[in-house]
C-alpha positions as protocol buffer text, in pm:
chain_id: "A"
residue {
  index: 1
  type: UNK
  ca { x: -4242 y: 3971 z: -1831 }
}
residue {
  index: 2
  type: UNK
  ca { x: -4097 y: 4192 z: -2106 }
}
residue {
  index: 3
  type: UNK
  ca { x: -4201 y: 4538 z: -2167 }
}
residue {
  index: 4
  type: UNK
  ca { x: -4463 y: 4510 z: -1927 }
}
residue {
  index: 5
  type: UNK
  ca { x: -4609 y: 4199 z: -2111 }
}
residue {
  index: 6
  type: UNK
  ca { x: -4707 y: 3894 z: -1925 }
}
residue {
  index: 7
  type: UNK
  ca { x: -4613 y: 3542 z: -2083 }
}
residue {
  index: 8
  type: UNK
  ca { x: -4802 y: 3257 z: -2000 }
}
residue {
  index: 9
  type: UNK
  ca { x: -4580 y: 2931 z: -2137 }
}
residue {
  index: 10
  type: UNK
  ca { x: -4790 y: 2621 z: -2199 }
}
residue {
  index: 11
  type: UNK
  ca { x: -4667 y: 2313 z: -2269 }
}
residue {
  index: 12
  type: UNK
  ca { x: -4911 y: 2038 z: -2438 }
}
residue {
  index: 13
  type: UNK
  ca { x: -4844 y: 1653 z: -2408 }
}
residue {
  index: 14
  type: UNK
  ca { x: -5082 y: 1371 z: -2436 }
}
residue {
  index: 15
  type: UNK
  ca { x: -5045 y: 1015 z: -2313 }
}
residue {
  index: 16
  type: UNK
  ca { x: -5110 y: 792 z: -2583 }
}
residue {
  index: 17
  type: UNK
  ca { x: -4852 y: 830 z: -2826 }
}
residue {
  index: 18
  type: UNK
  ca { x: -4890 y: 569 z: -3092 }
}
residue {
  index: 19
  type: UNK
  ca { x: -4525 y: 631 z: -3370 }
}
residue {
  index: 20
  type: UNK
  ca { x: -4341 y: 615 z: -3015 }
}
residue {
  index: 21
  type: UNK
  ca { x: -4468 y: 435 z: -2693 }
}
residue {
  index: 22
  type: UNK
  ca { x: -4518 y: 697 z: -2420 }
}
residue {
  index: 23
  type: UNK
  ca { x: -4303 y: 941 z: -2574 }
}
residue {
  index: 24
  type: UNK
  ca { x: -4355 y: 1222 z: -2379 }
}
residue {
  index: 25
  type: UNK
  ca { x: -4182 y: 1083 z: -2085 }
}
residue {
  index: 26
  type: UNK
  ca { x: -3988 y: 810 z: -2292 }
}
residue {
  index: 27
  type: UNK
  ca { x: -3599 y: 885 z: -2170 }
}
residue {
  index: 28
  type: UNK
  ca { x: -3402 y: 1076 z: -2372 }
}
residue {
  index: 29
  type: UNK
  ca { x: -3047 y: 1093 z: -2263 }
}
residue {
  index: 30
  type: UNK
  ca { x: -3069 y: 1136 z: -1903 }
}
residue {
  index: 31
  type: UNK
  ca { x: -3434 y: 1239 z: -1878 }
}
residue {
  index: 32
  type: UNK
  ca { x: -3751 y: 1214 z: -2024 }
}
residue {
  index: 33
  type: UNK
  ca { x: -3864 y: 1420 z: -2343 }
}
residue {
  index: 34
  type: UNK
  ca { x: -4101 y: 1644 z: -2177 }
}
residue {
  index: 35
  type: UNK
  ca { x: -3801 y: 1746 z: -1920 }
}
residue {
  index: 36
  type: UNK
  ca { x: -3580 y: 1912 z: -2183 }
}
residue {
  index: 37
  type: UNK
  ca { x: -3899 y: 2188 z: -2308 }
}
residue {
  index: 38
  type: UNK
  ca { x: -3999 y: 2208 z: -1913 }
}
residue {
  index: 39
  type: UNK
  ca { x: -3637 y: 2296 z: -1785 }
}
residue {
  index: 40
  type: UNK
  ca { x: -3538 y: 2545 z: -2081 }
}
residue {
  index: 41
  type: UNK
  ca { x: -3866 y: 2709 z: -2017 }
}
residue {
  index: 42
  type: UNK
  ca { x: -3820 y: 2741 z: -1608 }
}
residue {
  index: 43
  type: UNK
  ca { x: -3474 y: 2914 z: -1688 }
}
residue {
  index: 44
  type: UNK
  ca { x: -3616 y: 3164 z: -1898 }
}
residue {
  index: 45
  type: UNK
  ca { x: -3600 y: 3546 z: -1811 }
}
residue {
  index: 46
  type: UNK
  ca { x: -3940 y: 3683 z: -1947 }
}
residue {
  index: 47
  type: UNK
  ca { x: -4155 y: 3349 z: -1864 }
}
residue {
  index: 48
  type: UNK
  ca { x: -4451 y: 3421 z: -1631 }
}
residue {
  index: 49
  type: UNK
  ca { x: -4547 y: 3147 z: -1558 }
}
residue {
  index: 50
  type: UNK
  ca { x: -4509 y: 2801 z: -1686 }
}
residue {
  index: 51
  type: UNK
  ca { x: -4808 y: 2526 z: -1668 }
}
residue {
  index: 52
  type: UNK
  ca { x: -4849 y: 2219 z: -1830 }
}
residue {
  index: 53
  type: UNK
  ca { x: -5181 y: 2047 z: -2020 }
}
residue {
  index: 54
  type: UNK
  ca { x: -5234 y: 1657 z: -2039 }
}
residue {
  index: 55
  type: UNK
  ca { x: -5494 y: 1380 z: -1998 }
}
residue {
  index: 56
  type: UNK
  ca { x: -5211 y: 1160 z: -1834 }
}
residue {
  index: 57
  type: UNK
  ca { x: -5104 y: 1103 z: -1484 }
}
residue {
  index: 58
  type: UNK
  ca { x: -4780 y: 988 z: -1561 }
}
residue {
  index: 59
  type: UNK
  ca { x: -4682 y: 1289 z: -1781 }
}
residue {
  index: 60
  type: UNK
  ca { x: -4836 y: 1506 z: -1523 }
}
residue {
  index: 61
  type: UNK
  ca { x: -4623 y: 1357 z: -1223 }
}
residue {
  index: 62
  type: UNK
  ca { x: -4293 y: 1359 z: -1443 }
}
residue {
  index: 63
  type: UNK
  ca { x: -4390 y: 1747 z: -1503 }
}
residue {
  index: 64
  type: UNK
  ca { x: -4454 y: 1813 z: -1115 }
}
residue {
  index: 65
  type: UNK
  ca { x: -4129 y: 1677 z: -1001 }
}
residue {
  index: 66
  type: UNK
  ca { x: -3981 y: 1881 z: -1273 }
}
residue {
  index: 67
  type: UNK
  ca { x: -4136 y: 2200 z: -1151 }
}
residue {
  index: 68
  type: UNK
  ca { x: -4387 y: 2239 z: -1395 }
}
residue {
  index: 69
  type: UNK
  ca { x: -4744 y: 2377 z: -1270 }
}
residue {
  index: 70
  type: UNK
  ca { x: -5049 y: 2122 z: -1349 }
}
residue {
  index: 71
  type: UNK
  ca { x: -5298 y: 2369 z: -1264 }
}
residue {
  index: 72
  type: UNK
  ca { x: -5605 y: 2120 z: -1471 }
}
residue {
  index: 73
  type: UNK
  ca { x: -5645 y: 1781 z: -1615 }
}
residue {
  index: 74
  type: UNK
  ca { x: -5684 y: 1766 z: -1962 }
}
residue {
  index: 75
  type: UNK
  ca { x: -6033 y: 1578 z: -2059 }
}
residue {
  index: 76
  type: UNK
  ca { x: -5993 y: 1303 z: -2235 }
}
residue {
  index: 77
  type: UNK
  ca { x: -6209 y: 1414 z: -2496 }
}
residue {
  index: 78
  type: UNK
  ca { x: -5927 y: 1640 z: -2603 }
}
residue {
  index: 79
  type: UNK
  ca { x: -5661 y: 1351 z: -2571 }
}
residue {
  index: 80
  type: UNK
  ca { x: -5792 y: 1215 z: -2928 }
}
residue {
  index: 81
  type: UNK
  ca { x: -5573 y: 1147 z: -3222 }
}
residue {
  index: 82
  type: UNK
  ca { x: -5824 y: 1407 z: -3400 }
}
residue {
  index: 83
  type: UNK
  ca { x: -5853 y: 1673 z: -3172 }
}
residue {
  index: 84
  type: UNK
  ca { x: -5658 y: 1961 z: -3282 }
}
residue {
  index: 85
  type: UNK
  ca { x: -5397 y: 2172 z: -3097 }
}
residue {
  index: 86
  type: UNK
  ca { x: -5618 y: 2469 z: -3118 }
}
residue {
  index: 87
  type: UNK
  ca { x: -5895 y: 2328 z: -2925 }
}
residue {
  index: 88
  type: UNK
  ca { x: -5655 y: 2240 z: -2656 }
}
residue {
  index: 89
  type: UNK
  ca { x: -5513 y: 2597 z: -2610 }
}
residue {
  index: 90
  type: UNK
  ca { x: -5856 y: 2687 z: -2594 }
}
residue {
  index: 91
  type: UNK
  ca { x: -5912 y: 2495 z: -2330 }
}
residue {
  index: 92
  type: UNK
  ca { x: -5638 y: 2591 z: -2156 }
}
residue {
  index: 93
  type: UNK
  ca { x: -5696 y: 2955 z: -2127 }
}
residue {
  index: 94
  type: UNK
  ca { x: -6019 y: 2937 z: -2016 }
}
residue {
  index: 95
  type: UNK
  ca { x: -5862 y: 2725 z: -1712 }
}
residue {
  index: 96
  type: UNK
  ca { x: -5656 y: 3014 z: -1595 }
}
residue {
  index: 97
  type: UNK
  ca { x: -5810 y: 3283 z: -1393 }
}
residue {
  index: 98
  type: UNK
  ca { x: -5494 y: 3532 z: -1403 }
}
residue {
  index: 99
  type: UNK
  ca { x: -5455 y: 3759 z: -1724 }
}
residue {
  index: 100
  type: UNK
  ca { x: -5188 y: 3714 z: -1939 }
}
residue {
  index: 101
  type: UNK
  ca { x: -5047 y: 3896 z: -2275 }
}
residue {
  index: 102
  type: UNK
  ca { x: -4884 y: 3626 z: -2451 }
}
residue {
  index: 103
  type: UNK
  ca { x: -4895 y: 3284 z: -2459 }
}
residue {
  index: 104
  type: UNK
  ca { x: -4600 y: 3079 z: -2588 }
}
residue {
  index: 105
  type: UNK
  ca { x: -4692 y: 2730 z: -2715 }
}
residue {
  index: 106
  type: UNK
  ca { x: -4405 y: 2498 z: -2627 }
}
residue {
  index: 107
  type: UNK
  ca { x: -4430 y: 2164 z: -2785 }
}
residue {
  index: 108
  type: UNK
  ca { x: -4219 y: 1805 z: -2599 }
}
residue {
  index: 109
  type: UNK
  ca { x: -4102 y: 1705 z: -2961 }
}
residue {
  index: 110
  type: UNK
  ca { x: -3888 y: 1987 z: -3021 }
}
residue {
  index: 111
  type: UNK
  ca { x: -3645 y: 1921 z: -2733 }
}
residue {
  index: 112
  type: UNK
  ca { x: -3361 y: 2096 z: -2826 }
}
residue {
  index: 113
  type: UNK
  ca { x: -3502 y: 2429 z: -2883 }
}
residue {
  index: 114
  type: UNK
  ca { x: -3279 y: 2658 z: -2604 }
}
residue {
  index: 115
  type: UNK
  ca { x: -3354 y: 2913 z: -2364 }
}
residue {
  index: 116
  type: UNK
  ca { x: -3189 y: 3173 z: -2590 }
}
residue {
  index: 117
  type: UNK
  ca { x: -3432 y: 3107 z: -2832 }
}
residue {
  index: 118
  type: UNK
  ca { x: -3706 y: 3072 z: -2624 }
}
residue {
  index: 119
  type: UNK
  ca { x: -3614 y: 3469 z: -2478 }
}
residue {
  index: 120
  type: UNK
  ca { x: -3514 y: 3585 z: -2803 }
}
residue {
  index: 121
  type: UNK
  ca { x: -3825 y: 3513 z: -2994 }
}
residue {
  index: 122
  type: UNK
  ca { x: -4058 y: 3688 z: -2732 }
}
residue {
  index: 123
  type: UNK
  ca { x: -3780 y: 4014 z: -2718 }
}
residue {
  index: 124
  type: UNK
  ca { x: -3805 y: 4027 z: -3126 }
}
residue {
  index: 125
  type: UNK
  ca { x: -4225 y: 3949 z: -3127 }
}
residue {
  index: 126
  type: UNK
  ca { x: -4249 y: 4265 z: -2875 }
}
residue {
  index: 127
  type: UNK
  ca { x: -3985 y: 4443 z: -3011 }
}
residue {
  index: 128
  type: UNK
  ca { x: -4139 y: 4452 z: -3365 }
}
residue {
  index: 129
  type: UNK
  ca { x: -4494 y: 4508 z: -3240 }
}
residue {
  index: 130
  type: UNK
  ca { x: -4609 y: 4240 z: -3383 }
}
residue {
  index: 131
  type: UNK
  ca { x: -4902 y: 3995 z: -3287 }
}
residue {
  index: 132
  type: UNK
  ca { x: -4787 y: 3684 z: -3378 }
}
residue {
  index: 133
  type: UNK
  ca { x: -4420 y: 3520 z: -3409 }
}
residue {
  index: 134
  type: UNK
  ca { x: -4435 y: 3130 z: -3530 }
}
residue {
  index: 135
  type: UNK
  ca { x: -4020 y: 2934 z: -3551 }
}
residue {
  index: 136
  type: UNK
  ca { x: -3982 y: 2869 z: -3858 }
}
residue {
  index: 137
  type: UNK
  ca { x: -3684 y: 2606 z: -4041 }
}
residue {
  index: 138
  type: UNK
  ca { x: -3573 y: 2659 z: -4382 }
}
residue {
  index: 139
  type: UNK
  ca { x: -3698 y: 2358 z: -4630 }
}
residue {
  index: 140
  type: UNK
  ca { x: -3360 y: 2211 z: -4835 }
}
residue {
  index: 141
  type: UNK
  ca { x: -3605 y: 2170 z: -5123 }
}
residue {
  index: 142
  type: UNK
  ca { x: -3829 y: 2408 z: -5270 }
}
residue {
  index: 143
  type: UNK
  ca { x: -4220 y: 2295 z: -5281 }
}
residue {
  index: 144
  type: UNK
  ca { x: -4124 y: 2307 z: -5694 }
}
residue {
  index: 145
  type: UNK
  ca { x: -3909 y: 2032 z: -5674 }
}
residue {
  index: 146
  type: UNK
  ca { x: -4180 y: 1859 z: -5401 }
}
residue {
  index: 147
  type: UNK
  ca { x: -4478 y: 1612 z: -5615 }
}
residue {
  index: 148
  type: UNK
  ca { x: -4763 y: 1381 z: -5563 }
}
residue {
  index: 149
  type: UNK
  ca { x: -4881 y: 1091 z: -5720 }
}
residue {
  index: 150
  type: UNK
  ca { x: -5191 y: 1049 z: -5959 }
}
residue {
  index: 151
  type: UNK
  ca { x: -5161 y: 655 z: -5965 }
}
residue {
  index: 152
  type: UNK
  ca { x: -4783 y: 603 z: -6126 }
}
residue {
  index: 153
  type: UNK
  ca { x: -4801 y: 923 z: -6239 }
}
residue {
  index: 154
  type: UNK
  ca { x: -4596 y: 1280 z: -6092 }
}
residue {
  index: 155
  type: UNK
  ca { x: -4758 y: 1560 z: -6045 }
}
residue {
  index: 156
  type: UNK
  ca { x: -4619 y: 1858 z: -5925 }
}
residue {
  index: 157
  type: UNK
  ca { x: -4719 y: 2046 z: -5576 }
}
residue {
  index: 158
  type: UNK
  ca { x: -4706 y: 2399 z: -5794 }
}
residue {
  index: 159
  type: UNK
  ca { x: -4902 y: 2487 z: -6035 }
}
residue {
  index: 160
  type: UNK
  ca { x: -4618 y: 2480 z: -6320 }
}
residue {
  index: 161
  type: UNK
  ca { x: -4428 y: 2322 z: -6565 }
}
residue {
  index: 162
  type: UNK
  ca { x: -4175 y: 2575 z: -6564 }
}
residue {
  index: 163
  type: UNK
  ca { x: -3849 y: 2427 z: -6401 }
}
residue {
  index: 164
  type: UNK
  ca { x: -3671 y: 2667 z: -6260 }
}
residue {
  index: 165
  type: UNK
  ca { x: -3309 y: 2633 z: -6134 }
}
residue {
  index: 166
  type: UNK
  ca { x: -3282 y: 2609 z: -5731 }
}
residue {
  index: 167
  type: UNK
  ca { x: -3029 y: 2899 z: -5734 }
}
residue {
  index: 168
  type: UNK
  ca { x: -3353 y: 3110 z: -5885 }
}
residue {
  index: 169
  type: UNK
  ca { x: -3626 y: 3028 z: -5620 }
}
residue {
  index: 170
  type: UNK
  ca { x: -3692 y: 3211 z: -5339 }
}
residue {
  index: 171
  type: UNK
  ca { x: -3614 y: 3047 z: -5004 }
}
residue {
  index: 172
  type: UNK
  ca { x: -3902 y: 2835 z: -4864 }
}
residue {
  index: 173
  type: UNK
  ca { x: -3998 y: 2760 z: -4494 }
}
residue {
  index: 174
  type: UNK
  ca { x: -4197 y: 2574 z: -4281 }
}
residue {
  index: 175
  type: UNK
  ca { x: -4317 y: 2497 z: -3932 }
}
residue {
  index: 176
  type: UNK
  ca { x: -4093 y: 2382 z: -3694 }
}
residue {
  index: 177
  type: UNK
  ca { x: -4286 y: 2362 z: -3425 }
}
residue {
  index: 178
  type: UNK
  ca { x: -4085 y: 2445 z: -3178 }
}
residue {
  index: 179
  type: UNK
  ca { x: -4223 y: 2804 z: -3058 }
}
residue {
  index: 180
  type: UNK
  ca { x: -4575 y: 2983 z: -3111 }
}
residue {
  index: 181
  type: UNK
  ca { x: -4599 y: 3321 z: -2961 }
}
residue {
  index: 182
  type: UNK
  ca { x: -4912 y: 3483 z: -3004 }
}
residue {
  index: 183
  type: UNK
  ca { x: -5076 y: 3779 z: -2852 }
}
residue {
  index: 184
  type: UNK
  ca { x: -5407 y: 3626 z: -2649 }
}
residue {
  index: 185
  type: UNK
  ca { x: -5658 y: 3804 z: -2765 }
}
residue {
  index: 186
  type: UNK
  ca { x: -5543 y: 3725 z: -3133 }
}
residue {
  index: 187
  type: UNK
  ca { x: -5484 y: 3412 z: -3084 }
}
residue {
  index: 188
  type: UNK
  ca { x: -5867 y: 3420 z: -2918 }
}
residue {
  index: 189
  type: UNK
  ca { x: -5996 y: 3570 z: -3211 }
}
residue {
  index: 190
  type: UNK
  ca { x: -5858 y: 3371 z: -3505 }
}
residue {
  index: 191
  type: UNK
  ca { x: -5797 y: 3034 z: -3374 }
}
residue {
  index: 192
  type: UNK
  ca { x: -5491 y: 2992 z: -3587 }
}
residue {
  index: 193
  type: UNK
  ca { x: -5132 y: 3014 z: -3622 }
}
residue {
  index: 194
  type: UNK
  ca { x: -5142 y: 3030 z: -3996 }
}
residue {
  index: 195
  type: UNK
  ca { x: -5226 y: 3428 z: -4094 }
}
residue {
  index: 196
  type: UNK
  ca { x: -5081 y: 3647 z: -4290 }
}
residue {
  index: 197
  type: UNK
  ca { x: -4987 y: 3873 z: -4041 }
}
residue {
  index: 198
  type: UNK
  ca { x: -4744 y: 3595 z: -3850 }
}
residue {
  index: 199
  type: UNK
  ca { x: -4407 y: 3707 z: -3825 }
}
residue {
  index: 200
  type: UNK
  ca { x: -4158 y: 3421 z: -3895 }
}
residue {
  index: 201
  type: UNK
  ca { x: -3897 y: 3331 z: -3627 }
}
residue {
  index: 202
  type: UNK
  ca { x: -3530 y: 3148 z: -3815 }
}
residue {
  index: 203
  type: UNK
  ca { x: -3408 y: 2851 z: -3644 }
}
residue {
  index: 204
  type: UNK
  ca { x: -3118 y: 2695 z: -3745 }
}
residue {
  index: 205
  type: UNK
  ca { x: -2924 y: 2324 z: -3673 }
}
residue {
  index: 206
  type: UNK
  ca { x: -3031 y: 2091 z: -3385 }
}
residue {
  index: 207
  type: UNK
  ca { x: -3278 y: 2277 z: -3279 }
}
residue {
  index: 208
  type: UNK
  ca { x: -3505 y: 2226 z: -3549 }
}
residue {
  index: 209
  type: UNK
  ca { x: -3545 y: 1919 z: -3484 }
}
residue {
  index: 210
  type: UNK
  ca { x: -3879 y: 1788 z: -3443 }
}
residue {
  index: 211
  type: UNK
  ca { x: -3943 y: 1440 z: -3244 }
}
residue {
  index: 212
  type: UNK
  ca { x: -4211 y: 1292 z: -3497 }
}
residue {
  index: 213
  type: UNK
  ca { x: -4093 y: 890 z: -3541 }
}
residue {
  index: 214
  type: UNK
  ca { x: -3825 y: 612 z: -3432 }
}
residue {
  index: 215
  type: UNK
  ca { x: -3582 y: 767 z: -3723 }
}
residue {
  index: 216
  type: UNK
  ca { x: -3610 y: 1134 z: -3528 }
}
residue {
  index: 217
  type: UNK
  ca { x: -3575 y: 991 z: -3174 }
}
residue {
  index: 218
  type: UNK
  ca { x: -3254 y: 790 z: -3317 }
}
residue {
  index: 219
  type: UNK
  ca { x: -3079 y: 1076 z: -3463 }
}
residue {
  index: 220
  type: UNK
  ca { x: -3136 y: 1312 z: -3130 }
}
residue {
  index: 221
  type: UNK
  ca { x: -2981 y: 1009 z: -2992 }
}
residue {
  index: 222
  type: UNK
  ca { x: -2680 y: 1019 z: -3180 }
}
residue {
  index: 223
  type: UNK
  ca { x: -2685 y: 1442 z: -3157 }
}
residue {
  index: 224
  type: UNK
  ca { x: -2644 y: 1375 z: -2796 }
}
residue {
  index: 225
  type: UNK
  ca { x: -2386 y: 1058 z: -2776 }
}
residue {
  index: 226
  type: UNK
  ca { x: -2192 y: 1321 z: -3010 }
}
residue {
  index: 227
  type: UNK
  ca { x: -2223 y: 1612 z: -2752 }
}
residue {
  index: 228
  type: UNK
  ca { x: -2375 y: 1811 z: -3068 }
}
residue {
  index: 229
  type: UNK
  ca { x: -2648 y: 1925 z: -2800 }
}
């Protein structure tokens, strides 16, 4: 709790996994993937409560013995490659009797997000008043310099043929998808993490880094053979 706010963490992870075999639980270091969000969660100050959502009895035993509620089973229906993350949180809330203020979505992939970061983004979201606070990691290359292709052709993302020099653009960010506080009732009400009145959360280095393929699961690898986490 933080100024008389309840947080309600949830973490989402689905058995399944097709870029990595059962990544969720897949070791990294000394213990699975799922272990690093769970325990930097649990040692939290303003965490509620902490609960867990997945279709798979594996992930949901490795989450137990990691002290991770399992308060449901996730149907399988919302286990598919298409269902989207919003249904899921969806689901999730209406599993939980007790009333919460906040929920913070806390994703496996992004396992070396810290507790810090974790505490510091719901202290700024409540100290600013503000509804909705989504991590955010700043792109190396503007969406000017970014193109698709029309056969062998390049076409550019923007609508422009004006090249601009780096130095002149404003910075660009994206998703990192490592934190998503939201108010509940928001969150309820526009099923989305992508409105204009979202606050933007700065992460910088390691942290940022967002399990997606072999390449990703390699480098945190080598991050933590270095000791760079």
């Amino acid at each position: 709790m933080y100024k008389q706010k309840k947080i309600l963490a949830l973490i989402t992870a689905r058995g399944g996994s097709k870029g990595i075999l059962k990544k969720n639980i897949k070791l990294l270091g000394d213990k699975p993937l799922i272990c690093w969000t769970i325990e930097a969660a649990l040692h939290s100050q303003y965490i509620d409560r902490l609960i867990l959502s997945s279709d798979d009895f594996e992930i949901i035993e490795i989450a137990k013995m990691a002290n991770c509620e399992v308060p449901f089973t996730r149907p399988k229906y919302l286990a598919e490659d298409e269902t989207s993350s919003m249904d899921v949180i969806m689901h999730a809330l209406e599993q939980i009797e007790e009333e919460y203020d906040y929920l913070l979505l806390l994703q496996p992939t992004s396992p070396f997000r810290t507790t810090q970061q974790i505490d510091n983004i719901i202290a700024t979201c409540l100290d600013e008043e503000c509804g909705m606070m989504i991590s955010v990691a700043r792109l190396k290359k503007h969406p000017m310099f970014m193109y698709r292709l029309n056969g062998q052709y390049l076409e550019s993302l923007m609508d422009t043929q004006q090249q601009l020099r780096r130095q002149d653009m404003p910075a660009a960010y994206e998703h990192n998808g490592a934190l998503y506080l939201a108010e509940i009732d928001l969150l309820k009400r526009v099923k989305s993490y992508t409105i204009p009145e979202a606050y933007a959360f700065i992460m910088t280095g390691v942290a940022n880094l967002d399990i997606d393929d072999q390449e990703d699961w390699q480098y945190a690898e080598f991050l933590i053979e270095k000791g760079q986490v």
